[in-house]
Each structure stands twice: as structure tokens, then as C-alpha cells.
C-alpha positions, 0 to 999 in steps of 0.5 A, spaced: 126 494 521 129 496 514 131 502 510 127 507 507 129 509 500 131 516 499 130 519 492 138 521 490 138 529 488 143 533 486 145 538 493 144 545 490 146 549 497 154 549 496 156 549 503 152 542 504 155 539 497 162 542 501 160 538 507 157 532 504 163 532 499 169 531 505 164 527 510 164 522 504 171 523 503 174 522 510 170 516 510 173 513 503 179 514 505 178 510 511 176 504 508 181 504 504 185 504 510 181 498 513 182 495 507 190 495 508 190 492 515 185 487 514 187 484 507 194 487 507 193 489 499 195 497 497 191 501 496 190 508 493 184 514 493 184 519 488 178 524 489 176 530 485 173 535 489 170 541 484 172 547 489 179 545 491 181 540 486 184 533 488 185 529 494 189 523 494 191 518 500 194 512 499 196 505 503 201 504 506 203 511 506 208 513 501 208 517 494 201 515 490 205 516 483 209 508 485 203 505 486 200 507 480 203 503 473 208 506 469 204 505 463 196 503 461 198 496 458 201 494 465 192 496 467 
């Protein structure tokens, strides 16, 4: 049995967007975690939400600004 394609729109009720927005959040976030004990590699998430601003987890847990490199030249 295979997938039906769905048309990708813009949510336009604010609630829904809300909801959607946490829904994939929570399950980004999870697997990043997934990746960490999987493959043993670090991992961090940075999301911008328009109603409440960033979210951010990291794996393992531990301050997000040490994973990230000092300069863009270490990119």
C-alpha cells in the first residue's frame, strides 16, 4: 500500500501551526537523540519558533555554546 501525496500549504489557523510546530520539534529533537546513542556523535538542534523564539537541545546534554565552534573558519 503506498503513500498518498499530500499538497504542502501554509497552515493558516495559529493554534494548529503552534501545535504542528511542537509536534515536529519534540520529534527533531528525539532524533538527534536517537543519533547520539546509535552512533555516538553529538548533536545539536537549534529551532526558531515565530511565537516564542529559539529552542535548542543538545546531545549529550550539556551547554549548546561548547559544541558549536569558536570561529566560521573551523566550519
Amino acid at each position: 500500500m503506498r503513500r498518498q501525496k499530500i499538497k504542502i500549504k501554509k497552515i493558516e489557523k495559529k493554534r494548529s501551526l503552534e501545535v504542528t510546530f511542537s509536534e515536529r520539534r519534540t520529534g527533531l529533537f528525539k532524533k538527534a537523540g536517537e543519533l547520539y546513542f546509535l552512533c555516538s556523535v553529538e548533536a545539536a538542534v537549534i529551532v526558531f519558533s515565530p511565537s516564542r523564539g529559539p529552542s535548542s537541545s543538545a546531545t549529550p546534554p550539556r551547554k549548546l555554546s561548547s559544541m558549536l565552534p569558536a570561529s566560521r573558519d573551523q566550519l
